[in-house]
PDB file with one MODEL, atoms N, CA, C and O in Angstrom:
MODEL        1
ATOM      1  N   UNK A   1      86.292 108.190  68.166  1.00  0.00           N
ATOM      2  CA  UNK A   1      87.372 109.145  68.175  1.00  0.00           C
ATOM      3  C   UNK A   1      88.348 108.779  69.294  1.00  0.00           C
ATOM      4  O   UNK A   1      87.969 108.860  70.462  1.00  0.00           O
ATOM      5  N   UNK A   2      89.808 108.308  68.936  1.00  0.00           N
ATOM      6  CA  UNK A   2      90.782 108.221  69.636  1.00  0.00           C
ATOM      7  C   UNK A   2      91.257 109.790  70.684  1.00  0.00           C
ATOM      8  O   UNK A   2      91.436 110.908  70.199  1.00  0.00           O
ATOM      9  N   UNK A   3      91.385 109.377  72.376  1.00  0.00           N
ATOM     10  CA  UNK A   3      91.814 110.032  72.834  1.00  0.00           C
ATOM     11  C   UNK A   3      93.122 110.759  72.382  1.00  0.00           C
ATOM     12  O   UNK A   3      93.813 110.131  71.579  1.00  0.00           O
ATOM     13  N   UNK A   4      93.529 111.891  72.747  1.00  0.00           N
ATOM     14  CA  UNK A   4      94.945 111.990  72.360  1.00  0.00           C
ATOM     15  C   UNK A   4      95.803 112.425  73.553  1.00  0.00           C
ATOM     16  O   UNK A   4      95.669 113.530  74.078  1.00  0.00           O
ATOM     17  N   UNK A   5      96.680 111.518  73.953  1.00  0.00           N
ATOM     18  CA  UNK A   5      97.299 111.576  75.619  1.00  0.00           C
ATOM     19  C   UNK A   5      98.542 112.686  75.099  1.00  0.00           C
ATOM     20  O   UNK A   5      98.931 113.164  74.034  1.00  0.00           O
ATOM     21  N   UNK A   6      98.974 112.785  76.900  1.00  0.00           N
ATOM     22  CA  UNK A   6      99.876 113.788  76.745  1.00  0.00           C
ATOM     23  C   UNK A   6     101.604 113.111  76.965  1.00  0.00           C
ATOM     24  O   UNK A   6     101.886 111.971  77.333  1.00  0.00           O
ATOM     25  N   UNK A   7     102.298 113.923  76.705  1.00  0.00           N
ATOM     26  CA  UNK A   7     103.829 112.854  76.703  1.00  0.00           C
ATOM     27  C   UNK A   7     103.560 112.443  78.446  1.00  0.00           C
ATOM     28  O   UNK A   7     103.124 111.307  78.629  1.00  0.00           O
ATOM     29  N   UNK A   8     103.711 112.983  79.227  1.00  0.00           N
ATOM     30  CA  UNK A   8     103.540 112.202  80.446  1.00  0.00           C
ATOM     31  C   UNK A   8     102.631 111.186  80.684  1.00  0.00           C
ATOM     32  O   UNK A   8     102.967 110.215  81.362  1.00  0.00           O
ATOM     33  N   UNK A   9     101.075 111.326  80.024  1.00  0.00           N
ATOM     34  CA  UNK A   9     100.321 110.371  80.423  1.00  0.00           C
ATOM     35  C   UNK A   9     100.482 108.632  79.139  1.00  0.00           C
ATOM     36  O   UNK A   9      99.891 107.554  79.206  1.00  0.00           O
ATOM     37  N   UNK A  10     101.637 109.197  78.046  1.00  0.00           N
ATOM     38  CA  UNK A  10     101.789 107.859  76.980  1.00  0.00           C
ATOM     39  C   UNK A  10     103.261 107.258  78.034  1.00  0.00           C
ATOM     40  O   UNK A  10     103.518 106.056  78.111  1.00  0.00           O
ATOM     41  N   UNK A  11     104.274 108.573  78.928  1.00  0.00           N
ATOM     42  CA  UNK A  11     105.516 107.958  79.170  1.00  0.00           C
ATOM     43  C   UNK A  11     104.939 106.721  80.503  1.00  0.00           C
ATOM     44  O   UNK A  11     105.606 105.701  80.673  1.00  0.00           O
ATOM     45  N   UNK A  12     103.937 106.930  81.172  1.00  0.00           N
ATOM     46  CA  UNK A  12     103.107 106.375  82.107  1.00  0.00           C
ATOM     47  C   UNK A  12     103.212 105.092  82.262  1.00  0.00           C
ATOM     48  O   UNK A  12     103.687 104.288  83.065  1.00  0.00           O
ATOM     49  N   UNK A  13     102.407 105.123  80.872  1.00  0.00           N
ATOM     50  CA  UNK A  13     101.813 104.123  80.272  1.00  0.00           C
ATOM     51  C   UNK A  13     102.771 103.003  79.747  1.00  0.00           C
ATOM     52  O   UNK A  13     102.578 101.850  80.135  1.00  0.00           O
ATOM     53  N   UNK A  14     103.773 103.278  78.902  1.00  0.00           N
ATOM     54  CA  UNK A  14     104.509 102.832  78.603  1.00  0.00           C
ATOM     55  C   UNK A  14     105.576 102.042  79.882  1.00  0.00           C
ATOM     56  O   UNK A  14     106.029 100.899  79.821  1.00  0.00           O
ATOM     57  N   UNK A  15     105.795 103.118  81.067  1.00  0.00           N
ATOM     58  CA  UNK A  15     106.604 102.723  82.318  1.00  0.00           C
ATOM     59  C   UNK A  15     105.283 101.733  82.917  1.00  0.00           C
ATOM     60  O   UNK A  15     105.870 101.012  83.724  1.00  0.00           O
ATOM     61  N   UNK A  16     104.118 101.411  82.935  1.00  0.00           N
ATOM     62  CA  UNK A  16     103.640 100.755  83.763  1.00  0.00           C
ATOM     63  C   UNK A  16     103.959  99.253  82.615  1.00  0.00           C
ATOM     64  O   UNK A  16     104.824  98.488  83.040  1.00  0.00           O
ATOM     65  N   UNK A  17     103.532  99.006  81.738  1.00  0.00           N
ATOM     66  CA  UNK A  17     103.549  97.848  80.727  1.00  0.00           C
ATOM     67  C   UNK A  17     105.129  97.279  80.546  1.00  0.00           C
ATOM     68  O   UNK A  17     105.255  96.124  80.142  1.00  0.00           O
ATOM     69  N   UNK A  18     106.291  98.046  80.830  1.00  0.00           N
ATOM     70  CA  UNK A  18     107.673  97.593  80.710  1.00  0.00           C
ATOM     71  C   UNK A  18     107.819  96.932  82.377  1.00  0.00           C
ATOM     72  O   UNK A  18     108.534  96.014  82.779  1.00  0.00           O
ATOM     73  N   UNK A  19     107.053  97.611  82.957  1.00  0.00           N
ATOM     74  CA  UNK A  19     107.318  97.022  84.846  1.00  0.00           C
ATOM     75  C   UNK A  19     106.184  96.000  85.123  1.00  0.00           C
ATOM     76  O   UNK A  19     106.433  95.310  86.112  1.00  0.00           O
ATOM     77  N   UNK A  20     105.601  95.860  84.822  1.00  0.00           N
ATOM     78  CA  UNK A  20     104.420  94.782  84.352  1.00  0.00           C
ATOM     79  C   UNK A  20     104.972  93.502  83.742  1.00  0.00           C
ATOM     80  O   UNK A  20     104.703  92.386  84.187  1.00  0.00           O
ATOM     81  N   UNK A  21     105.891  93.768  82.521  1.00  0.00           N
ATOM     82  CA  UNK A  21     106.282  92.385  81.498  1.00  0.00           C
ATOM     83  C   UNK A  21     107.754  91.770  82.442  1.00  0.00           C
ATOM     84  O   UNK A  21     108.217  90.630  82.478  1.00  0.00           O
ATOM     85  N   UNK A  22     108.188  92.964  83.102  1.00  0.00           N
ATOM     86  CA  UNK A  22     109.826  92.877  83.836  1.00  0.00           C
ATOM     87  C   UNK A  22     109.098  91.597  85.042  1.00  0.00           C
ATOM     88  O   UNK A  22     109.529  90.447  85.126  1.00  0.00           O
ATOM     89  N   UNK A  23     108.274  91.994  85.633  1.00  0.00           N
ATOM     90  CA  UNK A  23     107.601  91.126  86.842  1.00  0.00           C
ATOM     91  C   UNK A  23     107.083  89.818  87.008  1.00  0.00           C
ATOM     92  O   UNK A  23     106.925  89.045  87.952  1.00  0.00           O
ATOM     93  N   UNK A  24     106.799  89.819  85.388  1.00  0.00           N
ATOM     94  CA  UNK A  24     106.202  88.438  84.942  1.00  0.00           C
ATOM     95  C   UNK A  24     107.558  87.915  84.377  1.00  0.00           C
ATOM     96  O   UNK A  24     107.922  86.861  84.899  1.00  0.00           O
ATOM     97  N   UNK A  25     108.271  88.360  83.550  1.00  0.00           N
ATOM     98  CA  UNK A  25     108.980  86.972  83.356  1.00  0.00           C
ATOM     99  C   UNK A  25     110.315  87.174  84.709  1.00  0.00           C
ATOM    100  O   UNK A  25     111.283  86.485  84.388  1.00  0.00           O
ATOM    101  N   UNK A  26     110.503  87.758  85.764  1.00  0.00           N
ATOM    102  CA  UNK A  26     111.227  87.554  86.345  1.00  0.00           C
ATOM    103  C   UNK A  26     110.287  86.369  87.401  1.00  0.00           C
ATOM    104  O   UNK A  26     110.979  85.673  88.145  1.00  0.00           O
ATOM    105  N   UNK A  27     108.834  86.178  87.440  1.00  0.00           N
ATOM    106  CA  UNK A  27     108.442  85.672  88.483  1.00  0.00           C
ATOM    107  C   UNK A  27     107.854  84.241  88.106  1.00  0.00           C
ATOM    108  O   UNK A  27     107.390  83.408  88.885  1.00  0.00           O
ATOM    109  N   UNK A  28     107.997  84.147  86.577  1.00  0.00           N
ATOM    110  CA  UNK A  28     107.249  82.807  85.647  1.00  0.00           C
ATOM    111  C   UNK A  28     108.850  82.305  85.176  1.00  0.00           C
ATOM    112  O   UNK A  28     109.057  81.121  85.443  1.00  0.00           O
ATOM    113  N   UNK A  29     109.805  82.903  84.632  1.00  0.00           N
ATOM    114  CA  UNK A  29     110.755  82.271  84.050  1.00  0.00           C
ATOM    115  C   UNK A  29     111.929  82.261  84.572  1.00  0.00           C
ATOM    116  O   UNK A  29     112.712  81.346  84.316  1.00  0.00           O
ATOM    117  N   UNK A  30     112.317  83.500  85.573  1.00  0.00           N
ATOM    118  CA  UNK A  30     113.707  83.695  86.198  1.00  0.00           C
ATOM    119  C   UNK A  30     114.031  82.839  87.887  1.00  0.00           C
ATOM    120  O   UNK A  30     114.952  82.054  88.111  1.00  0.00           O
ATOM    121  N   UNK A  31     113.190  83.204  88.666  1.00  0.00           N
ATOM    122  CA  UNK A  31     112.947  82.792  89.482  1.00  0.00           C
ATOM    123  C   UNK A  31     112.937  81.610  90.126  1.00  0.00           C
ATOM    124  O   UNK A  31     113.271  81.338  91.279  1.00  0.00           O
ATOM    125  N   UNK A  32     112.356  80.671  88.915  1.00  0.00           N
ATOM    126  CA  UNK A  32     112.288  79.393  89.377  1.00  0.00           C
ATOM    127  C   UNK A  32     112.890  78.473  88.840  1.00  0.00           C
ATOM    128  O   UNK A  32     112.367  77.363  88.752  1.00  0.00           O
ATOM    129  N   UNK A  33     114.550  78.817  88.196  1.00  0.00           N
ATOM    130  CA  UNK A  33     115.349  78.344  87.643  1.00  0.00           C
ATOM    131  C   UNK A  33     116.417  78.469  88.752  1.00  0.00           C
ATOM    132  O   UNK A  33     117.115  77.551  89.184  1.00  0.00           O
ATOM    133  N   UNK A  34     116.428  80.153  89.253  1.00  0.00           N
ATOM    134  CA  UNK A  34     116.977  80.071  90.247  1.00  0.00           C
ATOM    135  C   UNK A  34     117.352  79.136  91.701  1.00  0.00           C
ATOM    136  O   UNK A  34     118.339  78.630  92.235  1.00  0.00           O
ATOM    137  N   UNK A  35     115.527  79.313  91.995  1.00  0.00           N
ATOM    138  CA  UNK A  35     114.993  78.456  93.101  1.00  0.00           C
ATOM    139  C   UNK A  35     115.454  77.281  93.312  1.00  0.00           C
ATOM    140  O   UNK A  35     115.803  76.783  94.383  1.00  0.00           O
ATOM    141  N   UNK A  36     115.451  76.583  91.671  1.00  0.00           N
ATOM    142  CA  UNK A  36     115.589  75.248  91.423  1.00  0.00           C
ATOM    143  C   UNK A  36     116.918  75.081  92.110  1.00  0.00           C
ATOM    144  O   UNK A  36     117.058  74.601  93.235  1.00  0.00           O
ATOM    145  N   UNK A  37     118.119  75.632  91.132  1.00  0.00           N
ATOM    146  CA  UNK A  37     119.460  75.822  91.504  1.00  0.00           C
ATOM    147  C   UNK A  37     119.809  75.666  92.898  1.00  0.00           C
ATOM    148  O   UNK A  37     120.200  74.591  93.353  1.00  0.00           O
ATOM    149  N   UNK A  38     119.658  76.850  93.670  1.00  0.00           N
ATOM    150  CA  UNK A  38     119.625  77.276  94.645  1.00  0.00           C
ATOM    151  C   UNK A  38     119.404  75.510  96.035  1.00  0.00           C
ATOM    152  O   UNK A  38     120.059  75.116  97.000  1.00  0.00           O
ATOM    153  N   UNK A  39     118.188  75.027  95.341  1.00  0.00           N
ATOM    154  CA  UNK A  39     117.355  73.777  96.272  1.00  0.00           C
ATOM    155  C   UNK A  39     119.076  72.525  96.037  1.00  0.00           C
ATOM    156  O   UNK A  39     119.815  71.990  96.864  1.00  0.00           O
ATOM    157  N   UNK A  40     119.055  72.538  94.366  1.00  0.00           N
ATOM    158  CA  UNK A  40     120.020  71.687  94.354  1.00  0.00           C
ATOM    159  C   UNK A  40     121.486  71.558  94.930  1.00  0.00           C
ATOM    160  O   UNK A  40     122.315  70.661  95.087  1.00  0.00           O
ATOM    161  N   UNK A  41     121.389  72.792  95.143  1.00  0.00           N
ATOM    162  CA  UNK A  41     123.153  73.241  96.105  1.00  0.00           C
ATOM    163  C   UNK A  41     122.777  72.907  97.616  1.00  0.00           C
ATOM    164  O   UNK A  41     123.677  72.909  98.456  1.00  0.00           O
ATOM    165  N   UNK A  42     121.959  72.729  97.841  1.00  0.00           N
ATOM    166  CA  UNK A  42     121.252  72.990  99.285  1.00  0.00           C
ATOM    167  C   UNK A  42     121.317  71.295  99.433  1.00  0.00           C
ATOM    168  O   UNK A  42     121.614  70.728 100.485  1.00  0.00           O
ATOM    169  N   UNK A  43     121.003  70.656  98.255  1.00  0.00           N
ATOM    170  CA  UNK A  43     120.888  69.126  98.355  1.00  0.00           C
ATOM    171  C   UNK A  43     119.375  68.430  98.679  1.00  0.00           C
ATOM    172  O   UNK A  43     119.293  67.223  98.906  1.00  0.00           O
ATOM    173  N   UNK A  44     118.183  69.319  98.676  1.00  0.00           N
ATOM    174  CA  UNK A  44     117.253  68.980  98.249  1.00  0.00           C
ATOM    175  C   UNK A  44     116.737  68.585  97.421  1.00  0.00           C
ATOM    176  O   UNK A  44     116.609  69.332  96.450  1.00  0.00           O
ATOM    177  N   UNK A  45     116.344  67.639  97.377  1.00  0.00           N
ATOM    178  CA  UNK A  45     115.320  66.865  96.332  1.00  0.00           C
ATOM    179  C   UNK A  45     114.611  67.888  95.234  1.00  0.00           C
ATOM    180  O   UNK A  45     114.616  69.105  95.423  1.00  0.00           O
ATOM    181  N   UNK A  46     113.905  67.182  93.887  1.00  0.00           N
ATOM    182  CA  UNK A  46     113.800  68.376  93.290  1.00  0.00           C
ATOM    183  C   UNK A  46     111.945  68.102  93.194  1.00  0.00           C
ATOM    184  O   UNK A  46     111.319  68.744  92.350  1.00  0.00           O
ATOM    185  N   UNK A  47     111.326  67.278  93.970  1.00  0.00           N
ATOM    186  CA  UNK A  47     110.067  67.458  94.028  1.00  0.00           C
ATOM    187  C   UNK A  47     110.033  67.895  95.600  1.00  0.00           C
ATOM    188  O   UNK A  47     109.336  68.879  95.847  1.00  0.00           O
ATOM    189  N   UNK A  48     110.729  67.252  96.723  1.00  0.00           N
ATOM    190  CA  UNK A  48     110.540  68.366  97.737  1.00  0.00           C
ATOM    191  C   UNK A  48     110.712  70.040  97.390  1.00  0.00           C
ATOM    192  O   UNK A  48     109.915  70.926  97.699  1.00  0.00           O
ATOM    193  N   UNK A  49     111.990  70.184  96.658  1.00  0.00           N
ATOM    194  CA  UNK A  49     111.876  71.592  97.053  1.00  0.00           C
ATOM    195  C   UNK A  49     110.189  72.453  96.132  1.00  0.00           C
ATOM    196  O   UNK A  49     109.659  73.383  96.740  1.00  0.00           O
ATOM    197  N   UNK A  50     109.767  72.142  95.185  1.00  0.00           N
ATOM    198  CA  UNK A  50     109.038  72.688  94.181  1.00  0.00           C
ATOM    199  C   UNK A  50     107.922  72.422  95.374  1.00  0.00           C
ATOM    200  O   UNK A  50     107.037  73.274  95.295  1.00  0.00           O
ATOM    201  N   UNK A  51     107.724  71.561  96.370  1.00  0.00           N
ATOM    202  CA  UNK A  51     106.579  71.574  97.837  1.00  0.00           C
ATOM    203  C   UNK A  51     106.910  72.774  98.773  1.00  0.00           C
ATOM    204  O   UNK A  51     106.138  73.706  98.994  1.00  0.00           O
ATOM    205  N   UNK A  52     108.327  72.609  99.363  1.00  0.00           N
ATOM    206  CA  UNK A  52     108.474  73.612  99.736  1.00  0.00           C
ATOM    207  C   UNK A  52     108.325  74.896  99.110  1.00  0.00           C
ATOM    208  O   UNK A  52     108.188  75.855  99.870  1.00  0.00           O
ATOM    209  N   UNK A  53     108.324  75.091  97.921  1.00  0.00           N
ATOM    210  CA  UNK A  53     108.530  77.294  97.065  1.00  0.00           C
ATOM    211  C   UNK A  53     106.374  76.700  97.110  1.00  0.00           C
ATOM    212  O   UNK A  53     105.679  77.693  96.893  1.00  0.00           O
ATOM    213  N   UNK A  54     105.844  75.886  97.251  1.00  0.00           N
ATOM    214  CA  UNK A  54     104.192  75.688  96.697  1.00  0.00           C
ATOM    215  C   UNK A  54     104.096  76.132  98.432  1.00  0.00           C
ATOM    216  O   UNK A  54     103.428  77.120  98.738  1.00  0.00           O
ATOM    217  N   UNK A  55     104.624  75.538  99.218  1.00  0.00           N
ATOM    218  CA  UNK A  55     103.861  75.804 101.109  1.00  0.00           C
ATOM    219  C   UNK A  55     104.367  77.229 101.063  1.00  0.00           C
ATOM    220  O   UNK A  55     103.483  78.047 101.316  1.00  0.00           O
ATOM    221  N   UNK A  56     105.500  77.712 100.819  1.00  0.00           N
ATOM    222  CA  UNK A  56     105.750  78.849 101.085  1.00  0.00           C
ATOM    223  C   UNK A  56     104.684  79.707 100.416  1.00  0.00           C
ATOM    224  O   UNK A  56     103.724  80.041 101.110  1.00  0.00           O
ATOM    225  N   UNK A  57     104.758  80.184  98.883  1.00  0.00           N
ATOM    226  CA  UNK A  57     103.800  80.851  98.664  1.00  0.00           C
ATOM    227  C   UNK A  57     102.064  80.802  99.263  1.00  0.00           C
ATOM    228  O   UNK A  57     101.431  81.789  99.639  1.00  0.00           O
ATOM    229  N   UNK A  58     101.630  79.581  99.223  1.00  0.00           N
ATOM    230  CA  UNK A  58     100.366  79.432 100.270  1.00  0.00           C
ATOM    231  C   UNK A  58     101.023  80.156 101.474  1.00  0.00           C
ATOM    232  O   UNK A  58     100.508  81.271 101.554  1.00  0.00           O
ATOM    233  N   UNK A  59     101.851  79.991 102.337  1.00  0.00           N
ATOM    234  CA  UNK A  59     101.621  80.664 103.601  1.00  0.00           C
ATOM    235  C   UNK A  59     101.330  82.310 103.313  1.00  0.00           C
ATOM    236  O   UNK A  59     100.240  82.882 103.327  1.00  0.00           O
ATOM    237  N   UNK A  60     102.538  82.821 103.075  1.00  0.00           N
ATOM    238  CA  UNK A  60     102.027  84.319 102.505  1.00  0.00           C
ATOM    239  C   UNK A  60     101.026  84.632 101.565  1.00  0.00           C
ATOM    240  O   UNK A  60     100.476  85.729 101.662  1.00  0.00           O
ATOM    241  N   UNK A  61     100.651  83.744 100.545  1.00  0.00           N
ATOM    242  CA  UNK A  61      99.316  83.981 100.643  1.00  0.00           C
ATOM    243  C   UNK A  61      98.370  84.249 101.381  1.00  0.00           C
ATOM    244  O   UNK A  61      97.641  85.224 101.199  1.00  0.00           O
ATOM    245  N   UNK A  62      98.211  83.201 102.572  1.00  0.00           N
ATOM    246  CA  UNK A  62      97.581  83.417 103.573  1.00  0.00           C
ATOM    247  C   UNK A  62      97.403  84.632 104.328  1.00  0.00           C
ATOM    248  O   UNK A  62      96.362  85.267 104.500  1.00  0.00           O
ATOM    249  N   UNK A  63      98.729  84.899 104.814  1.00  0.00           N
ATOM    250  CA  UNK A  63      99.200  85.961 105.394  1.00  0.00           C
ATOM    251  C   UNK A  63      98.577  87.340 104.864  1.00  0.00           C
ATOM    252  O   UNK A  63      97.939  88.148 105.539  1.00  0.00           O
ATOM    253  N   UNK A  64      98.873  87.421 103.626  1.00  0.00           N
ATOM    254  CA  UNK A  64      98.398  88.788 103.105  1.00  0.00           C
ATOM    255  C   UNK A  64      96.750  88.988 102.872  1.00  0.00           C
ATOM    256  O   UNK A  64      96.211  90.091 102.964  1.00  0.00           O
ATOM    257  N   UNK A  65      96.178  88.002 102.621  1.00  0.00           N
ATOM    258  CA  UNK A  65      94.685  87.722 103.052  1.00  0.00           C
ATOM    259  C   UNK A  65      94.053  87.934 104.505  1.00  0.00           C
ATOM    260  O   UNK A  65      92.916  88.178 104.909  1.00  0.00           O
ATOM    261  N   UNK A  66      95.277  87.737 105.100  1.00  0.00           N
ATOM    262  CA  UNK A  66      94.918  88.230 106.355  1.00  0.00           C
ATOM    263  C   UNK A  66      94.905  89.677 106.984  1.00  0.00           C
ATOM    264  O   UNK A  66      94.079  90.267 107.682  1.00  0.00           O
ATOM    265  N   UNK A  67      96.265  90.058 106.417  1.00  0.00           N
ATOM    266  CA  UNK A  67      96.287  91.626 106.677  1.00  0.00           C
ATOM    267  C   UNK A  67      96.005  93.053 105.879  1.00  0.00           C
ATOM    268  O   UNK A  67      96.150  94.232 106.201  1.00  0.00           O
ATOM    269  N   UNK A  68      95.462  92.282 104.507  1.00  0.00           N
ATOM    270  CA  UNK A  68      95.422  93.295 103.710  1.00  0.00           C
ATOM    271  C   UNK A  68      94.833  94.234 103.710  1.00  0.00           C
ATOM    272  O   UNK A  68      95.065  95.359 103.269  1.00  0.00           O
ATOM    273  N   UNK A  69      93.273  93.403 104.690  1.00  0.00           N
ATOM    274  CA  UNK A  69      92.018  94.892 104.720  1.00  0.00           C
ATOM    275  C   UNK A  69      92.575  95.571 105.475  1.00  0.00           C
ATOM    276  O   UNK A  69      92.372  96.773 105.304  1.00  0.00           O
ATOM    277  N   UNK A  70      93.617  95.140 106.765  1.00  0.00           N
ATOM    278  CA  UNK A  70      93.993  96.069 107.839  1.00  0.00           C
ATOM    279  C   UNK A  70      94.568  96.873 107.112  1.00  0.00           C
ATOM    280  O   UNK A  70      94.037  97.979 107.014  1.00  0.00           O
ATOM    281  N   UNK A  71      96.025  96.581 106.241  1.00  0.00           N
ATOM    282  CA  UNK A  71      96.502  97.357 105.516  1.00  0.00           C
ATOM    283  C   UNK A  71      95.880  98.744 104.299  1.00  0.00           C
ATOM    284  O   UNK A  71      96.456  99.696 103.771  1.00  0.00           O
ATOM    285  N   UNK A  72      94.671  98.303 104.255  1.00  0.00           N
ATOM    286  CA  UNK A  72      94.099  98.884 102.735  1.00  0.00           C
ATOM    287  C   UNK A  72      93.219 100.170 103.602  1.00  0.00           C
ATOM    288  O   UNK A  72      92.876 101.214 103.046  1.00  0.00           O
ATOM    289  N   UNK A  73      92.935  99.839 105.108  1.00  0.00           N
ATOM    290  CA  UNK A  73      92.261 100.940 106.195  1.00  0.00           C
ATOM    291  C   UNK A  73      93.598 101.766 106.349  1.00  0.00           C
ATOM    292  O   UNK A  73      93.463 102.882 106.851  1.00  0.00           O
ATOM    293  N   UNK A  74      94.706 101.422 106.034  1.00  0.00           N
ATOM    294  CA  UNK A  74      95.751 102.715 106.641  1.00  0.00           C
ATOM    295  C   UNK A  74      96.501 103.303 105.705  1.00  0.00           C
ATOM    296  O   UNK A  74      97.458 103.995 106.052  1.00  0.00           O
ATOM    297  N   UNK A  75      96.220 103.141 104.516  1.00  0.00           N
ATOM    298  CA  UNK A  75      96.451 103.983 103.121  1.00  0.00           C
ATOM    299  C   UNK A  75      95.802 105.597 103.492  1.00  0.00           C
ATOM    300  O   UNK A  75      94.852 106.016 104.153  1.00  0.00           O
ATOM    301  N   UNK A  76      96.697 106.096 102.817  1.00  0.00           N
ATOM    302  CA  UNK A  76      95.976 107.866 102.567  1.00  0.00           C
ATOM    303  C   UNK A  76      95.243 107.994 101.713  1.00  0.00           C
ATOM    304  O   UNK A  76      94.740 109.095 101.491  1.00  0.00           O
TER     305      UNK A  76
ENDMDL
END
């Protein structure tokens, strides 16, 4: 037997899956067309820069591995 949600808990639902699909292709398809662009005006190489956007994300990766439990102790 199918639950039966309420208009707030389907409008939810619906707002989490449209901000979900918005995130992915702005962060898989938009982004790194940009980036690209962006490296080539700059006059970077186009396998340096794709090293540089790879060190960058590793660093904040890092970073947030580092602070997250601190962060996740000061939530309400």
């Amino acid at each position: 037997m199918m639950k039966k949600y309420t208009k707030q808990e389907t409008s939810w639902m619906f707002y989490d899956w449209a901000s979900n699909a918005f995130s992915v292709i702005i962060t898989t398809a938009v982004f790194p067309i940009f980036y690209k662009a962006q490296a080539d005006l700059a006059g970077i190489e186009g396998a340096d820069s794709t090293a540089y956007l790879g060190y960058t994300i590793a660093i904040f990766t890092f970073i947030l591995a580092l602070i997250g439990p601190i962060l996740d102790d000061c939530r309400l």
